[in-house]
C-alpha positions in Angstrom: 30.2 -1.5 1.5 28.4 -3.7 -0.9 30.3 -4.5 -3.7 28.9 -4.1 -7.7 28.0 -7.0 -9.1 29.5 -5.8 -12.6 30.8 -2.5 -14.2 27.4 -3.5 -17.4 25.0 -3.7 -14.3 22.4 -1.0 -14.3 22.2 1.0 -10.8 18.2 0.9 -9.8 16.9 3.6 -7.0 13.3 2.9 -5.8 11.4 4.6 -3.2 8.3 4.1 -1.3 6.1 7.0 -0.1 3.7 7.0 2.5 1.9 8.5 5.5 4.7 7.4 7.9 7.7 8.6 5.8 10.2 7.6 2.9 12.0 4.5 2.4 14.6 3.7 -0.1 16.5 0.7 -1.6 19.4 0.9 -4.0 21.0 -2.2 -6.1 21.1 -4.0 -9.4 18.8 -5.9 -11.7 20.6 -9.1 -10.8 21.2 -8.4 -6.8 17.8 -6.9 -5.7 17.7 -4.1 -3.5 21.3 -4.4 -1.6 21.1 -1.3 0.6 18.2 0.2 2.2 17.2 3.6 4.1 14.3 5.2 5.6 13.2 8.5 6.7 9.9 9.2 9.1 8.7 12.4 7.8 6.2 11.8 4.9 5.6 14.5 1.9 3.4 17.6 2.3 0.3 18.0 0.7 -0.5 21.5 -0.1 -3.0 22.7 -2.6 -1.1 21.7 -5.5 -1.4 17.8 -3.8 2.1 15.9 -3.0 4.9 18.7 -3.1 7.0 18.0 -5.8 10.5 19.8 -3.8 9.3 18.5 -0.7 9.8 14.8 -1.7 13.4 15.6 -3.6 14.1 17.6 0.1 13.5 14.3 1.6 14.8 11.8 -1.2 18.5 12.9 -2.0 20.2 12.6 1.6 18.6 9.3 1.9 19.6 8.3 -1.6 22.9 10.0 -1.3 23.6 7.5 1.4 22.0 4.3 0.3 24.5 4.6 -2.8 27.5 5.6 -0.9 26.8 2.7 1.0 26.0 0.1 -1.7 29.2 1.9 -3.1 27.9 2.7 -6.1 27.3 5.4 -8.5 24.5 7.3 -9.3 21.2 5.7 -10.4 20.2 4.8 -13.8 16.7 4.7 -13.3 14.8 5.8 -10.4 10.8 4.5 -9.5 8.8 6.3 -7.3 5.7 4.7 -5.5 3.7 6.9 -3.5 0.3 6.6 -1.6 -2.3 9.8 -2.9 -0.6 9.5 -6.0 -3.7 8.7 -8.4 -5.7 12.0 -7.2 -3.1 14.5 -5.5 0.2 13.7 -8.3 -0.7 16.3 -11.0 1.8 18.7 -9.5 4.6 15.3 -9.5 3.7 14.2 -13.0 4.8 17.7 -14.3 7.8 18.4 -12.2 9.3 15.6 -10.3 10.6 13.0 -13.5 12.5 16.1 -14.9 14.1 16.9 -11.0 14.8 13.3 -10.5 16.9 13.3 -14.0 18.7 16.8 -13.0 19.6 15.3 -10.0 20.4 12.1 -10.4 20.8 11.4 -13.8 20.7 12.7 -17.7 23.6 10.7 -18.7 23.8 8.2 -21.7 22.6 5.7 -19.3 19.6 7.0 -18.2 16.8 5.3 -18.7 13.7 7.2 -17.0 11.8 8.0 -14.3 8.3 5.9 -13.2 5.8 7.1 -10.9 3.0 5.3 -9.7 0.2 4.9 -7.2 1.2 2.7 -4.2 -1.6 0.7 -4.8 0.5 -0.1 -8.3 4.2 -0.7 -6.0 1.7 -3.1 -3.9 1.2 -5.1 -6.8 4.3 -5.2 -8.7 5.6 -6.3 -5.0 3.3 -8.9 -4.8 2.6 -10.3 -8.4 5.2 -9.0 -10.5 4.0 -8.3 -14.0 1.4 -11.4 -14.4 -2.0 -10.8 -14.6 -4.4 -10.9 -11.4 -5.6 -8.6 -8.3 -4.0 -7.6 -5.3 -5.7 -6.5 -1.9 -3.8 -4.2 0.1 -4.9 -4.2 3.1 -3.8 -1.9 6.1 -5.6 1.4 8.1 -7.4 1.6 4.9 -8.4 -1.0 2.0 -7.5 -0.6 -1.9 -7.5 -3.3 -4.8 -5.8 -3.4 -7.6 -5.9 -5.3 -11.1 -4.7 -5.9 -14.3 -5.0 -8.0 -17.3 -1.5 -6.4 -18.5 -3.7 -4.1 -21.0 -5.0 -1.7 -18.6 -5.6 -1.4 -14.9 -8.4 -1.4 -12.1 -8.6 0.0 -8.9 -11.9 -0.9 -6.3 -12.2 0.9 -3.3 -9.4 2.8 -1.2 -11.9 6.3 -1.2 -10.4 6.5 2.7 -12.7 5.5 6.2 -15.3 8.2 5.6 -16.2 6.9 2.2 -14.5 3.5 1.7 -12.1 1.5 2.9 -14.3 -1.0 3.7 -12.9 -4.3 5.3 -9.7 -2.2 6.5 -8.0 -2.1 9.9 -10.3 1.7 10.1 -13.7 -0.2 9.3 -13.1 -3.0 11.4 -12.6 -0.7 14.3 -14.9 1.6 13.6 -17.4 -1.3 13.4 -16.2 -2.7 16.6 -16.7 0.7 18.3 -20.0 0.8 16.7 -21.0 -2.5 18.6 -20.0 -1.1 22.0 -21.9 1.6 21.4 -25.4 -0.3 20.7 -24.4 -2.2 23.9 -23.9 0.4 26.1 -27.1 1.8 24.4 -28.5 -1.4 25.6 -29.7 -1.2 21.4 -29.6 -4.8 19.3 -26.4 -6.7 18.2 -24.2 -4.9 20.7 -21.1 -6.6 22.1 -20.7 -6.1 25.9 -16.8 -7.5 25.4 -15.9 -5.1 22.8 -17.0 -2.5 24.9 -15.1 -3.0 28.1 -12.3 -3.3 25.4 -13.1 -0.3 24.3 -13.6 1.6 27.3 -9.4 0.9 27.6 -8.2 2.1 24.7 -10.3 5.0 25.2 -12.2 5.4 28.4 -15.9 6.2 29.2 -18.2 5.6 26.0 -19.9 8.8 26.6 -16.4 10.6 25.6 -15.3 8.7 22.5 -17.0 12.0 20.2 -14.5 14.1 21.8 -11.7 11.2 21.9 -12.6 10.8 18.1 -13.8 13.4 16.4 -11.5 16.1 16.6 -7.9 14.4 15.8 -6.0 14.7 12.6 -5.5 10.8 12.8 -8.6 9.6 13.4 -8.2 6.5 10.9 -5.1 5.5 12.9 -7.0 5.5 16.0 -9.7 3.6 14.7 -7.5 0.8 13.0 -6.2 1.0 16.2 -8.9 -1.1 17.8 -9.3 -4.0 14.7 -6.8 -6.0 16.9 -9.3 -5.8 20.1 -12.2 -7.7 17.6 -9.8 -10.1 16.5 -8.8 -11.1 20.2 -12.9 -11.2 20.6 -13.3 -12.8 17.8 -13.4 -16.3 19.6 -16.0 -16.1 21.7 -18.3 -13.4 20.9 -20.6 -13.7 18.0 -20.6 -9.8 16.8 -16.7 -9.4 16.4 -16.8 -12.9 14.8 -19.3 -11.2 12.5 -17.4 -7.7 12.0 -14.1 -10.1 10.7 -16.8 -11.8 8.3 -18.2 -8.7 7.0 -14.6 -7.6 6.4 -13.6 -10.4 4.5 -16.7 -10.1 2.2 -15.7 -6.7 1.7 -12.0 -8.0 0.8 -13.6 -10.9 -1.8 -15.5 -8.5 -3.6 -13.0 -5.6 -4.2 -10.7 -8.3 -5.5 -13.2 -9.9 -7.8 -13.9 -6.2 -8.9 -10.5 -5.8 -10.3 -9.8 -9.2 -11.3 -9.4 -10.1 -15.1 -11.4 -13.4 -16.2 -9.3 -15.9 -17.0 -7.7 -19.3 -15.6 -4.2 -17.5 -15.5 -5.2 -15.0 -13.4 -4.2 -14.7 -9.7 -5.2 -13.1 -6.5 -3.0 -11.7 -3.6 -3.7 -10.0 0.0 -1.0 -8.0 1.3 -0.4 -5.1 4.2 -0.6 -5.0 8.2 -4.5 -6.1 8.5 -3.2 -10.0 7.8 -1.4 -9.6 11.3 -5.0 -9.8 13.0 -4.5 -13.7 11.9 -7.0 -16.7 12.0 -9.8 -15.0 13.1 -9.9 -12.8 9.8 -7.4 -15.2 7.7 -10.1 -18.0 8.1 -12.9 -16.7 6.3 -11.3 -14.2 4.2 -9.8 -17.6 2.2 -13.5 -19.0 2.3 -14.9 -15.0 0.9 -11.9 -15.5 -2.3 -12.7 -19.0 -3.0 -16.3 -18.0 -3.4 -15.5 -14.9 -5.1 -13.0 -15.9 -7.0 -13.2 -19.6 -7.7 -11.4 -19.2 -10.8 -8.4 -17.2 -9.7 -5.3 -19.0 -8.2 -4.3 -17.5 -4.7 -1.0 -16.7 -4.2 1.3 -15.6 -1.1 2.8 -12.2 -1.8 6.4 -12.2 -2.9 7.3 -8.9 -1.7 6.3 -5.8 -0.7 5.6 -2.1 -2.1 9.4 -1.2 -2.3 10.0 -4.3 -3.7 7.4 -3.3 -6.3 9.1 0.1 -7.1 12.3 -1.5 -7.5 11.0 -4.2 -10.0 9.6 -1.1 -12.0 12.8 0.8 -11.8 14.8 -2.6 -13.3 11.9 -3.2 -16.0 12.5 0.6 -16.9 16.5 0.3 -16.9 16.6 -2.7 -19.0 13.3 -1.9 -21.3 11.0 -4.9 -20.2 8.2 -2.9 -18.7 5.5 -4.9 -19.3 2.9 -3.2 -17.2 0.4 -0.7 -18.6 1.2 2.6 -18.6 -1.4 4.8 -16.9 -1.4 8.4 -16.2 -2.9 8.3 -12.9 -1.7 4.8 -11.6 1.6 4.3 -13.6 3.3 7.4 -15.1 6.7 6.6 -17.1 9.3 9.0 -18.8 11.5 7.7 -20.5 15.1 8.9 -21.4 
């Protein structure tokens, strides 16, 4: 059992939903998260977008026993980032802020409910609420700004549209390349093909391998780490990684304010493909971006939904309210 920090502290639940599931963290503006939990199975999305019951189906028992643990009561404000949340949360803006309060709150205490994009979690993880940009960059690709009036997004319209510069375009660009080599078409890459001929056998099958599966983005991301390991010695992958940090530069320029202050962050699983992308992609920001200041991020996106949930409890929320990207009910 944790123990409080203080019977005035302010009990904070923050949650983080994505495609692989739920994760929770419970604690106090002065400890940070102290306890956290984690579910696999992510909310449904039905034709009303992310099911409102479905995420409090998921929520309380992992709640219920982050708090037990942290030995605490129940929350006093409760934030809530979750990935489709700009286009599919209609249903959770009406509906989920006035289940979260019947279920975990109401009392004199209570100080709201704040649901955002996980784009907006991502930045509040990384930055905090100081103006700038922040690249999150995973299977897919989505940046994020704000000059603490209002916020801009760039990209993240998903690998059939968008994405570009994410762990799905970099493989799907490295699969490309086989392809024009086994065509025996130009700027093919014999290595990524035999690469890719192991992950997922004879070229000639990849359609079928492909086409039909549910998680085809996953699949494709799959193979970004194959062009990094090429990277080195063959000239195309080296070229895919440069394109991808281009792409990177210029959705964070997109979003980012003008201004001296300003700074710029790159967060998510794509930095694990290291040197080979980290290299230029500092080169791509400086020229992009050669007046923002580049910063390591502090945290990640449930440590962003937990600084909303403390901002919220204690009635320093800085950060722009927006209805698609940052939705706030008060008490």
């Amino acid at each position: 059992m944790v123990e409080p920090t203080g019977p005035r502290e302010r009990v904070l639940l923050a949650v983080d939903s994505g495609g692989s599931g739920l994760r929770v963290a419970v604690g106090t503006p002065t400890s940070g998260p102290v306890v956290r939990r984690a579910g696999r199975e992510p909310v449904r999305t039905g034709p009303r977008g992310l099911d409102p019951a479905h995420l409090l189906e998921l929520l309380a028992p992992l709640a219920d026993a982050a708090l037990a643990e942290a030995g605490f009561g129940a929350p006093e404000a409760v934030a809530v980032g979750a990935a489709g949340f700009a286009s599919l949360g209609d249903a959770w803006r009406a509906e989920v802020p006035a289940a979260l309060t019947a279920r975990f709150g109401g009392g004199d205490a209570w100080a709201g409910v704040a649901l955002s994009s996980d784009a907006v979690t991502a930045y509040v993880g990384a930055l905090g609420a100081r103006p700038g940009a922040v690249v999150a960059a995973g299977t897919g690709l989505t940046a994020t700004g704000t000059d603490l009036v209002s916020w801009r997004r760039a990209d993240g319209w998903g690998h059939l549209l968008g994405d570009c510069g994410g762990g799905a375009w970099i493989g799907r660009a490295g699969l490309e390349a086989a392809l024009r080599a086994h065509d025996g078409r130009p700027g093919g890459s014999a290595a990524l093909l035999e690469r890719g001929q192991v992950l997922l056998g004879p070229a000639d099958g990849w359609p079928q391998a492909l086409y039909p599966r549910s998680d085809r983005p996953a699949v494709l991301a799959s193979f970004a780490p194959e062009v990094s390991a090429c990277a080195r010695e063959d000239a195309v992958a080296e070229e895919i990684l440069r394109e991808a940090a281009r792409h990177m530069a210029g959705a964070a320029a997109a979003v980012c304010p003008d201004g001296g202050d300003a700074a710029v962050s790159v967060t998510g699983g794509l930095l694990g493909l290291g040197e080979a992308l980290l290299a230029p992609l500092e080169e791509e920001l400086a020229k992009a971006l050669p007046h923002a200041r580049r910063v390591a991020p502090e945290g990640d996106p449930l440590l962003g939904a937990f600084r909303l949930a403390s901002g919220l409890a204690l009635g320093d929320l800085t950060l722009p309210h927006d209805r698609r990207l940052l939705h706030v009910t008060p008490a």
